[in-house]
Each structure stands twice: as structure tokens, then as C-alpha cells.
MARROSE-128273 format. One record per atom (N, C-alpha, C): residue number from 1; residue in one letter; atom name; x, y, z. Coordinates in nm, 2 decimals, always signed. Example, Ala and Ser with C-alpha at 12.3 -4.5 7.8 and 13.67 -1.06 7.14 Angstrom:
2
{seq = 1; type = A; atom = N; xx = +1.32; yy = -0.57; zz = +0.78}
{seq = 1; type = A; atom = CA; xx = +1.23; yy = -0.45; zz = +0.78}
{seq = 1; type = A; atom = C; xx = +1.32; yy = -0.33; zz = +0.78}
{seq = 2; type = S; atom = N; xx = +1.28; yy = -0.22; zz = +0.71}
{seq = 2; type = S; atom = CA; xx = +1.37; yy = -0.11; zz = +0.71}
{seq = 2; type = S; atom = C; xx = +1.29; yy = +0.00; zz = +0.79}
//
This chain:
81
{seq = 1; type = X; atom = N; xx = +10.82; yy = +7.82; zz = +11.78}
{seq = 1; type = X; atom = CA; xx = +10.79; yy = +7.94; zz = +11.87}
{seq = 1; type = X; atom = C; xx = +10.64; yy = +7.95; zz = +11.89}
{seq = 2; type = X; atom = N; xx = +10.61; yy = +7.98; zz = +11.97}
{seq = 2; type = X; atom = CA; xx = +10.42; yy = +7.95; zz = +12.02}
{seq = 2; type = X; atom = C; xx = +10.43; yy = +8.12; zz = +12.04}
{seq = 3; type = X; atom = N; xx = +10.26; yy = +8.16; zz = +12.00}
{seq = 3; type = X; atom = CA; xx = +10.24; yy = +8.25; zz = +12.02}
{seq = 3; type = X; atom = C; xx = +10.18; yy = +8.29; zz = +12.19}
{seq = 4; type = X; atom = N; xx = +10.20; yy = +8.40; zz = +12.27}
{seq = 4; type = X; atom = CA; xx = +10.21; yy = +8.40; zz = +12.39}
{seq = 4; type = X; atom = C; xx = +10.09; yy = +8.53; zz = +12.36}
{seq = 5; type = X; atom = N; xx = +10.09; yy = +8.60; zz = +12.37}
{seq = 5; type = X; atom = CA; xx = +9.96; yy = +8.67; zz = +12.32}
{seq = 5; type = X; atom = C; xx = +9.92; yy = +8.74; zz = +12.23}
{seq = 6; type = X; atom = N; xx = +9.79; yy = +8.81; zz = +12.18}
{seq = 6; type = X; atom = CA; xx = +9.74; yy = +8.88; zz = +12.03}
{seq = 6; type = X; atom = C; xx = +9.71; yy = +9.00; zz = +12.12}
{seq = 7; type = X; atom = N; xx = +9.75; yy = +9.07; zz = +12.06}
{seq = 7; type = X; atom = CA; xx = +9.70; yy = +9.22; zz = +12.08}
{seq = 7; type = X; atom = C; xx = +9.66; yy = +9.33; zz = +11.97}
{seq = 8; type = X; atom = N; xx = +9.48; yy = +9.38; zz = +11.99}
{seq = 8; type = X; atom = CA; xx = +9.48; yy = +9.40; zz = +11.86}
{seq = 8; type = X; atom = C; xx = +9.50; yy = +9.51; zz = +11.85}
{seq = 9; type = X; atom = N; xx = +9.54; yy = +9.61; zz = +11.72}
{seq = 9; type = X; atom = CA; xx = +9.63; yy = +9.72; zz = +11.72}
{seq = 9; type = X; atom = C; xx = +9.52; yy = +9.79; zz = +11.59}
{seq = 10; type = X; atom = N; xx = +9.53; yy = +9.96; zz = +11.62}
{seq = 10; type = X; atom = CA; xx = +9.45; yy = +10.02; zz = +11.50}
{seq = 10; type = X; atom = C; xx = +9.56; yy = +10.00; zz = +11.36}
{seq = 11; type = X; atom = N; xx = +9.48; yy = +10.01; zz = +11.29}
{seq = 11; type = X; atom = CA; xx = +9.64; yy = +9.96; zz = +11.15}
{seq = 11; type = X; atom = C; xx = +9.70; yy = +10.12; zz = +11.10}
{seq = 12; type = X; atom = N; xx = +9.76; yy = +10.09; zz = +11.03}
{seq = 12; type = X; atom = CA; xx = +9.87; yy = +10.20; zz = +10.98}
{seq = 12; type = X; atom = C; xx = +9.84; yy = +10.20; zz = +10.88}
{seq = 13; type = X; atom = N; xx = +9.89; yy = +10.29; zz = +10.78}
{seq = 13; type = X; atom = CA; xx = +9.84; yy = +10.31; zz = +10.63}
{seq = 13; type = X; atom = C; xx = +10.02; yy = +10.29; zz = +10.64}
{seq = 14; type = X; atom = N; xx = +10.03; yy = +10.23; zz = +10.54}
{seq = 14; type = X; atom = CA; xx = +10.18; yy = +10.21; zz = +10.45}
{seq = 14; type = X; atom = C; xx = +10.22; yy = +10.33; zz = +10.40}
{seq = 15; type = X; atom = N; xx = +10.14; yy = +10.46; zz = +10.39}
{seq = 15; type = X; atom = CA; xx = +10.26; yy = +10.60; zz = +10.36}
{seq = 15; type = X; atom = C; xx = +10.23; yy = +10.63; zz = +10.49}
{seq = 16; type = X; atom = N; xx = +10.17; yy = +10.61; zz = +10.57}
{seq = 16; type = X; atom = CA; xx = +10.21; yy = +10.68; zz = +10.70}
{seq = 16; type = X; atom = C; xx = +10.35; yy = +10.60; zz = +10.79}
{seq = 17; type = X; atom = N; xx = +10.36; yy = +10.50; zz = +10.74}
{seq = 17; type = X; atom = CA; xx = +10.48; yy = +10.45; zz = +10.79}
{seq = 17; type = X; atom = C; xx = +10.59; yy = +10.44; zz = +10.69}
{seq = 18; type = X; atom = N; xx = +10.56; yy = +10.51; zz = +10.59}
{seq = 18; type = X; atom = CA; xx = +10.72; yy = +10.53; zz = +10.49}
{seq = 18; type = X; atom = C; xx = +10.77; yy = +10.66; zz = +10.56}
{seq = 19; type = X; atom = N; xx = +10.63; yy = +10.74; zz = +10.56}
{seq = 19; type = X; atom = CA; xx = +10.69; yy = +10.89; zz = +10.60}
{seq = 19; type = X; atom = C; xx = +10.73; yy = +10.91; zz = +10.76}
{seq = 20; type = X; atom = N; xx = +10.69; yy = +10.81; zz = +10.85}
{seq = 20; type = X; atom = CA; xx = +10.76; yy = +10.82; zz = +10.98}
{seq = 20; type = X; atom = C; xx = +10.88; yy = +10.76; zz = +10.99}
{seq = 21; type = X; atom = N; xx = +10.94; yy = +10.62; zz = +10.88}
{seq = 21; type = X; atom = CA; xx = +11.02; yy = +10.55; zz = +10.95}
{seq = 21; type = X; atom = C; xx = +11.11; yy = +10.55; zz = +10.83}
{seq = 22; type = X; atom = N; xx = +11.19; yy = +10.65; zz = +10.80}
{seq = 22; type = X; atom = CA; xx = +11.30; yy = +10.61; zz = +10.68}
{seq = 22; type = X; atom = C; xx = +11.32; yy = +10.51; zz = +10.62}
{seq = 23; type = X; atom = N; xx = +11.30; yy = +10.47; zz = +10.54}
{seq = 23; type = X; atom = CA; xx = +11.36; yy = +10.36; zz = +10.48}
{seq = 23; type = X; atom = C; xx = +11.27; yy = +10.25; zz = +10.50}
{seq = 24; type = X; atom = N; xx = +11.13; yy = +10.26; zz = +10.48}
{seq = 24; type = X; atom = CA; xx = +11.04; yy = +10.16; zz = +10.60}
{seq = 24; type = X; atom = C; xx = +11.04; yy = +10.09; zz = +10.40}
{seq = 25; type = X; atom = N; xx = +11.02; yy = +9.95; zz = +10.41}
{seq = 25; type = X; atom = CA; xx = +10.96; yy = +9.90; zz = +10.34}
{seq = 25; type = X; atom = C; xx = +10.88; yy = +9.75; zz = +10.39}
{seq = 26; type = X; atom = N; xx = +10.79; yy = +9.73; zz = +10.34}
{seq = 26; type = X; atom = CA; xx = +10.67; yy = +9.64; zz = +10.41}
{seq = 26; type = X; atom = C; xx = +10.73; yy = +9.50; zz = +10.38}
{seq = 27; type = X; atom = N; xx = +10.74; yy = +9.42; zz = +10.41}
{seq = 27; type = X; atom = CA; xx = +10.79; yy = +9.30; zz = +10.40}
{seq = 27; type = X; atom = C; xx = +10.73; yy = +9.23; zz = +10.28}
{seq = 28; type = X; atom = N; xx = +10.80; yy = +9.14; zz = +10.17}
{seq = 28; type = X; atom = CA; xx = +10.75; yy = +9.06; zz = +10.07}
{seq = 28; type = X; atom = C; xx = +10.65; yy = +8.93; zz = +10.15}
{seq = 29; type = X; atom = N; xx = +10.54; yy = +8.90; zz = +10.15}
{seq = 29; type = X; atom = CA; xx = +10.48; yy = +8.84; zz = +10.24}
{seq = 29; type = X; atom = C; xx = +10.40; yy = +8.74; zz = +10.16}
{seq = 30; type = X; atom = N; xx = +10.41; yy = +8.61; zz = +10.17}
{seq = 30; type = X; atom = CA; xx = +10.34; yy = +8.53; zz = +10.19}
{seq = 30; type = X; atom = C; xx = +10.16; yy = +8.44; zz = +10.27}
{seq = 31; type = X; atom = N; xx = +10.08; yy = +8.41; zz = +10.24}
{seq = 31; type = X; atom = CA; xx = +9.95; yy = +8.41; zz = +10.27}
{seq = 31; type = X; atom = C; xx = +9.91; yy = +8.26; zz = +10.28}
{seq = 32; type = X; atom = N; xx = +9.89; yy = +8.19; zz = +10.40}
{seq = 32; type = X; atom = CA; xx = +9.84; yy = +8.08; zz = +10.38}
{seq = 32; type = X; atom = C; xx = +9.71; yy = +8.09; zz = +10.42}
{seq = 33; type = X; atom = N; xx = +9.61; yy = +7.97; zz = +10.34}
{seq = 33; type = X; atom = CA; xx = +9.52; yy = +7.93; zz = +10.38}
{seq = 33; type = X; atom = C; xx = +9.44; yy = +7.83; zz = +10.38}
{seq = 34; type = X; atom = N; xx = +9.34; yy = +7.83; zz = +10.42}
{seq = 34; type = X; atom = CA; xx = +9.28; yy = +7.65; zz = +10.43}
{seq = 34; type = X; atom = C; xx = +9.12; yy = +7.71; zz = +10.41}
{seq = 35; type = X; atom = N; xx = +9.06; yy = +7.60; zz = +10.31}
{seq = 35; type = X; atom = CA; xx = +8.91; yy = +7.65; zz = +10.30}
{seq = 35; type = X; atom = C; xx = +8.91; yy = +7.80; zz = +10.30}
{seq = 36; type = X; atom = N; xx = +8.94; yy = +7.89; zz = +10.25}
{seq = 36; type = X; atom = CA; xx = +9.01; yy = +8.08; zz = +10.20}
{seq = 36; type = X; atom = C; xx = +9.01; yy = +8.13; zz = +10.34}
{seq = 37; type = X; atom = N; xx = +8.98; yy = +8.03; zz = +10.44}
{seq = 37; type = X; atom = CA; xx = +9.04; yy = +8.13; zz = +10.63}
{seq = 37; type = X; atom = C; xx = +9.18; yy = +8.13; zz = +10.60}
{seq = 38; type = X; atom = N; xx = +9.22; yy = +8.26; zz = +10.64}
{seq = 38; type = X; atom = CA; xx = +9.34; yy = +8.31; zz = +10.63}
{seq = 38; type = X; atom = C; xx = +9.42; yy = +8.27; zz = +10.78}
{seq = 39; type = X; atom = N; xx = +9.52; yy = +8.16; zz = +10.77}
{seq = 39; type = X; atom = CA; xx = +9.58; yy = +8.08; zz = +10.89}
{seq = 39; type = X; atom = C; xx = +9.71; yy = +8.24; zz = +10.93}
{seq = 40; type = X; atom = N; xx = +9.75; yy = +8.24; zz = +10.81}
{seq = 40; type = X; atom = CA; xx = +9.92; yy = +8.34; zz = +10.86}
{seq = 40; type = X; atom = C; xx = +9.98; yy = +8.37; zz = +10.79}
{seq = 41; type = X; atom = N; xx = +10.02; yy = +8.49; zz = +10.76}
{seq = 41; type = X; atom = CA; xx = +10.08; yy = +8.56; zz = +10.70}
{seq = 41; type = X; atom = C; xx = +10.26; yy = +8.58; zz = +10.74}
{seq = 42; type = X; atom = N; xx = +10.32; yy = +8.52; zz = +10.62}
{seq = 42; type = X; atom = CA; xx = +10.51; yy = +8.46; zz = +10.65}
{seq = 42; type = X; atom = C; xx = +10.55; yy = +8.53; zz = +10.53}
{seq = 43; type = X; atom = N; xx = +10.66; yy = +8.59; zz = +10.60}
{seq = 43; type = X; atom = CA; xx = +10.81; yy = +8.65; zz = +10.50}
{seq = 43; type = X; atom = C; xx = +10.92; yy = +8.55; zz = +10.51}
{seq = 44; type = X; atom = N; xx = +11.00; yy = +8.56; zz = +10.44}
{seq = 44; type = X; atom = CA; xx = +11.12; yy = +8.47; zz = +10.43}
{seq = 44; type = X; atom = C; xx = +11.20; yy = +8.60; zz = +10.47}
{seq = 45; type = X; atom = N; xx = +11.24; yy = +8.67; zz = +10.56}
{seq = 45; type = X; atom = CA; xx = +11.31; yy = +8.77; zz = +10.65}
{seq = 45; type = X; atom = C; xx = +11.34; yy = +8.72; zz = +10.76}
{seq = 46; type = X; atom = N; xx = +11.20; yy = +8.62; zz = +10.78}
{seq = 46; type = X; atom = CA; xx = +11.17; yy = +8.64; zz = +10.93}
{seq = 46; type = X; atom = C; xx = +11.17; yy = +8.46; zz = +10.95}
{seq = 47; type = X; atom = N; xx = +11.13; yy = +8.40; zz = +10.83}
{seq = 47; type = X; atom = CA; xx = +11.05; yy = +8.25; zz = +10.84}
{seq = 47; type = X; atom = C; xx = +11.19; yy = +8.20; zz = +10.79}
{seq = 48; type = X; atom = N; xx = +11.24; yy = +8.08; zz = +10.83}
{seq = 48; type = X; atom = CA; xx = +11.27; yy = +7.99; zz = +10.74}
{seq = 48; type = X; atom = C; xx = +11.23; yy = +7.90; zz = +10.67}
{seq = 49; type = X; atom = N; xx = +11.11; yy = +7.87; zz = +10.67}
{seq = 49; type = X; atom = CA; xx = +11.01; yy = +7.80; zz = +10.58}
{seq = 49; type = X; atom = C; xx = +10.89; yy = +7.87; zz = +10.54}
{seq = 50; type = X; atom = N; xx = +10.83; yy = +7.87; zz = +10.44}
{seq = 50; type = X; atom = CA; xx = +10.66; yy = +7.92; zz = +10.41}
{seq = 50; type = X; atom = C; xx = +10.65; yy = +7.81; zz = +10.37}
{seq = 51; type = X; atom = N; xx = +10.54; yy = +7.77; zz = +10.47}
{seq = 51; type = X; atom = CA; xx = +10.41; yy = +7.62; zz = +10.42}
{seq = 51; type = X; atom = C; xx = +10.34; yy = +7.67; zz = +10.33}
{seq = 52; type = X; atom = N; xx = +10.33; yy = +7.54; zz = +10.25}
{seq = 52; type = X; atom = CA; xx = +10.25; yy = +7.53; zz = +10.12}
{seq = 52; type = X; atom = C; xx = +10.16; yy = +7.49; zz = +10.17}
{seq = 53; type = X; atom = N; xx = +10.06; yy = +7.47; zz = +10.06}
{seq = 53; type = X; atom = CA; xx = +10.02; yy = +7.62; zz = +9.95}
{seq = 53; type = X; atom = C; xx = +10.00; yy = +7.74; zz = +10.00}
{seq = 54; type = X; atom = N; xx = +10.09; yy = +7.85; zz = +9.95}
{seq = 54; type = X; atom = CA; xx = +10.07; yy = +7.94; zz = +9.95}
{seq = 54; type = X; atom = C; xx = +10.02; yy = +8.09; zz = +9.83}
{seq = 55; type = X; atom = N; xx = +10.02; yy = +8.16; zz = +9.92}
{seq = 55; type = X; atom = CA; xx = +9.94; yy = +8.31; zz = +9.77}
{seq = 55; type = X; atom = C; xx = +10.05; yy = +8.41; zz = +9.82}
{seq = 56; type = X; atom = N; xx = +10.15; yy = +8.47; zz = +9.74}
{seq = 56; type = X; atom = CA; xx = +10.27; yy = +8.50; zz = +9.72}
{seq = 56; type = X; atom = C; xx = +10.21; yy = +8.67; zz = +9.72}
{seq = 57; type = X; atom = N; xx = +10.21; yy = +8.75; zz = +9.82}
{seq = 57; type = X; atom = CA; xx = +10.12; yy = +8.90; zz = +9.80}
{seq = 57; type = X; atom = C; xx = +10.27; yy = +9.01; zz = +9.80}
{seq = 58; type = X; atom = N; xx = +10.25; yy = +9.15; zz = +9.73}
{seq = 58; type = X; atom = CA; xx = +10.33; yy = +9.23; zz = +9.71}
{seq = 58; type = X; atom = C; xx = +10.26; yy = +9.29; zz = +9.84}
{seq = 59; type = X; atom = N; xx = +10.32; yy = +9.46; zz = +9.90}
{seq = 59; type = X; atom = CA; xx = +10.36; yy = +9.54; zz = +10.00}
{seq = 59; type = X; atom = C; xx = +10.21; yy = +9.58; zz = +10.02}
{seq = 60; type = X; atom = N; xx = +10.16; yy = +9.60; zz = +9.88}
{seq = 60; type = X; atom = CA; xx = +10.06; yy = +9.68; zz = +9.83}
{seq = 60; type = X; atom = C; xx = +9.93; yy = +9.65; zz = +9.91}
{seq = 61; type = X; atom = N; xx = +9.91; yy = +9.44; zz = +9.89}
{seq = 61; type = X; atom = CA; xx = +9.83; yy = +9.40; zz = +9.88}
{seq = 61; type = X; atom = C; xx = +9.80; yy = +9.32; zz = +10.05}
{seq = 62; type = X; atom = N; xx = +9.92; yy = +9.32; zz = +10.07}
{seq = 62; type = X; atom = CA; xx = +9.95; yy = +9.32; zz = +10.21}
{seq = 62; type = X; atom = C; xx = +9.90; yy = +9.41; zz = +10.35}
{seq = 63; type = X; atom = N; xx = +9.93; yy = +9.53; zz = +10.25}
{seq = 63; type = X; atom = CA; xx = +9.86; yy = +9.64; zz = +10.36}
{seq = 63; type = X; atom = C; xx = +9.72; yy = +9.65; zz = +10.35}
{seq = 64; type = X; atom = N; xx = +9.64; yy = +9.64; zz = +10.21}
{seq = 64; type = X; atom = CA; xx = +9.51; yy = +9.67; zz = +10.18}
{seq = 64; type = X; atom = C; xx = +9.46; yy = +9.55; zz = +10.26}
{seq = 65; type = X; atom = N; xx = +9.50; yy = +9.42; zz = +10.31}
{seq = 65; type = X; atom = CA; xx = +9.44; yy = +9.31; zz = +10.36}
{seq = 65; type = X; atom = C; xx = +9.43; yy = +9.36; zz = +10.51}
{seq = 66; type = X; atom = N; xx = +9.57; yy = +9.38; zz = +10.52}
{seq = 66; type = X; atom = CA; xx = +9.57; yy = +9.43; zz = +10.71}
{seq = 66; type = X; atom = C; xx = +9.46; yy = +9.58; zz = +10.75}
{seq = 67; type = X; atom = N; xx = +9.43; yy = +9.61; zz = +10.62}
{seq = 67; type = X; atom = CA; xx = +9.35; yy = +9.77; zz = +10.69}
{seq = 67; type = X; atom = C; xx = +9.20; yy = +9.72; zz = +10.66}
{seq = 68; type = X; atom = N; xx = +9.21; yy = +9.63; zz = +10.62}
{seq = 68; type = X; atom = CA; xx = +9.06; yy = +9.60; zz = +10.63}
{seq = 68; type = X; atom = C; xx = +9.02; yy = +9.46; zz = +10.74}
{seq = 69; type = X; atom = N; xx = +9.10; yy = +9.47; zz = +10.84}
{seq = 69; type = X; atom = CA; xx = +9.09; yy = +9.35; zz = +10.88}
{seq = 69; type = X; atom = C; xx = +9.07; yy = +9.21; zz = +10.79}
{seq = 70; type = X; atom = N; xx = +9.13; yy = +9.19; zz = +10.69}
{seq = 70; type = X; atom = CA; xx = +9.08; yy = +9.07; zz = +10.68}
{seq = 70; type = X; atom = C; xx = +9.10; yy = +8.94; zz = +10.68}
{seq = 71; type = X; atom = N; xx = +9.00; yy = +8.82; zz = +10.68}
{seq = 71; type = X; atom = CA; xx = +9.02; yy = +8.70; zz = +10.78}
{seq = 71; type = X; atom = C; xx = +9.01; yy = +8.60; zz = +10.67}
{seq = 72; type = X; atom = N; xx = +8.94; yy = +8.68; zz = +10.53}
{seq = 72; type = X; atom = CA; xx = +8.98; yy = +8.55; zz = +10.45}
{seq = 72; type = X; atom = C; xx = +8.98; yy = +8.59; zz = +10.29}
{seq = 73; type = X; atom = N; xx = +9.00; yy = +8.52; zz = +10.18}
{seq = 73; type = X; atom = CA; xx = +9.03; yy = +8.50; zz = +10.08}
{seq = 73; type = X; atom = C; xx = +8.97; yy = +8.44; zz = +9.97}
{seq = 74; type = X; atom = N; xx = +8.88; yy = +8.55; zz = +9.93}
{seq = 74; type = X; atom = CA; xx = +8.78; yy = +8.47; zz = +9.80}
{seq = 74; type = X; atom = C; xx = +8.75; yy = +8.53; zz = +9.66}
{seq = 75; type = X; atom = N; xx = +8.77; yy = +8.46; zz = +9.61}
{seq = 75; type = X; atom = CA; xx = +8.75; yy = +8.47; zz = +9.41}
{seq = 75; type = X; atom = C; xx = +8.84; yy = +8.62; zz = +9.39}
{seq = 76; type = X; atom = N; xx = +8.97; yy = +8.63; zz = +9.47}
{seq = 76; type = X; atom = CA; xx = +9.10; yy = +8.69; zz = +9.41}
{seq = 76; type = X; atom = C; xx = +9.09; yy = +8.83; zz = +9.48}
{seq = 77; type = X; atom = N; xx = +9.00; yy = +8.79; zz = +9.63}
{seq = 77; type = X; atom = CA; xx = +8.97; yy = +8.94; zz = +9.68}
{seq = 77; type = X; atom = C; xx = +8.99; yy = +8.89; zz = +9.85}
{seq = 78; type = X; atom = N; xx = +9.06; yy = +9.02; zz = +9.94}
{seq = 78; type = X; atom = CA; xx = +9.02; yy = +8.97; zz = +10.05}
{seq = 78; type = X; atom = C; xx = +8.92; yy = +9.04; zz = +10.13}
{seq = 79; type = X; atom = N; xx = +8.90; yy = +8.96; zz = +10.20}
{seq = 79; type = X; atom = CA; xx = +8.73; yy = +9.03; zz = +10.24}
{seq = 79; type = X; atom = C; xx = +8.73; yy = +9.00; zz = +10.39}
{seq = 80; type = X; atom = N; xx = +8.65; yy = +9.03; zz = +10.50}
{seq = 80; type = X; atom = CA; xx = +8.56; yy = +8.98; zz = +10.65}
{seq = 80; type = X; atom = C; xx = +8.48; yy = +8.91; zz = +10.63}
{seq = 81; type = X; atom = N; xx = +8.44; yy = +8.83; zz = +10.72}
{seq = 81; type = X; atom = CA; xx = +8.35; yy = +8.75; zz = +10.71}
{seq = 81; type = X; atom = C; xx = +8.33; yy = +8.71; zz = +10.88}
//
């Protein structure tokens, strides 16, 4: 599947979308990357495969990456650059 366009979006805080969307829970998500640039972020909901190597992230850590924009992954933190 090829990506057809990026659109960039302000982010959500994870209780603002528990408390709008019943039942909302954030996908168990997956993290690849190369040299700590962060290539893509994959669920097994959605993927039938997650490329290795991967960094195995809970709902938590998932959202704190997305609200901070971030683009990459260093010494167990994610950060901009």
C-alpha cells in the first residue's frame, strides 16, 4: 500500500480521546528505526507483519512520542531533532 498523502494534524492528548470516544483505546504499537530516525510506527490490528528490529511501545508511550512530535529515538528517550 503506498502512501498517497501526509497531512499534518494538531495531536490529541489520549484522555481527551478516551473521554470523547467510548471505548477509545490507543493501539499496542510498534516502533521501527534506523540510525534512532524513526521510519514507522506498526500495530498488529492493522499490519500483518512488524519489520524487525523493532521497540515494542505501550499506549502511554505512544502518545507522549506523538505529542511531542517526535522524529527520533535516543538513550531510551524520544526526542526532535
Amino acid at each position: 500500500m503506498e502512501i498517497e498523502k501526509i497531512q499534518k494534524i494538531e495531536p490529541i492528548h489520549l484522555e481527551e480521546l478516551r473521554k470523547n470516544v467510548p471505548n477509545f483505546t490507543a493501539p499496542q504499537s510498534y516502533l521501527l528505526l534506523e540510525n534512532n530516525k524513526i521510519l514507522g510506527w506498526y500495530d498488529k490490528k492493522i499490519h500483518k507483519t512488524i519489520p524487525t528490529p523493532n521497540i515494542e511501545v505501550d499506549d502511554d508511550v505512544w502518545q507522549a512520542a506523538l505529542n511531542i512530535n517526535a522524529n527520533c529515538y535516543e538513550n531510551g528517550k524520544f526526542i526532535v531533532k
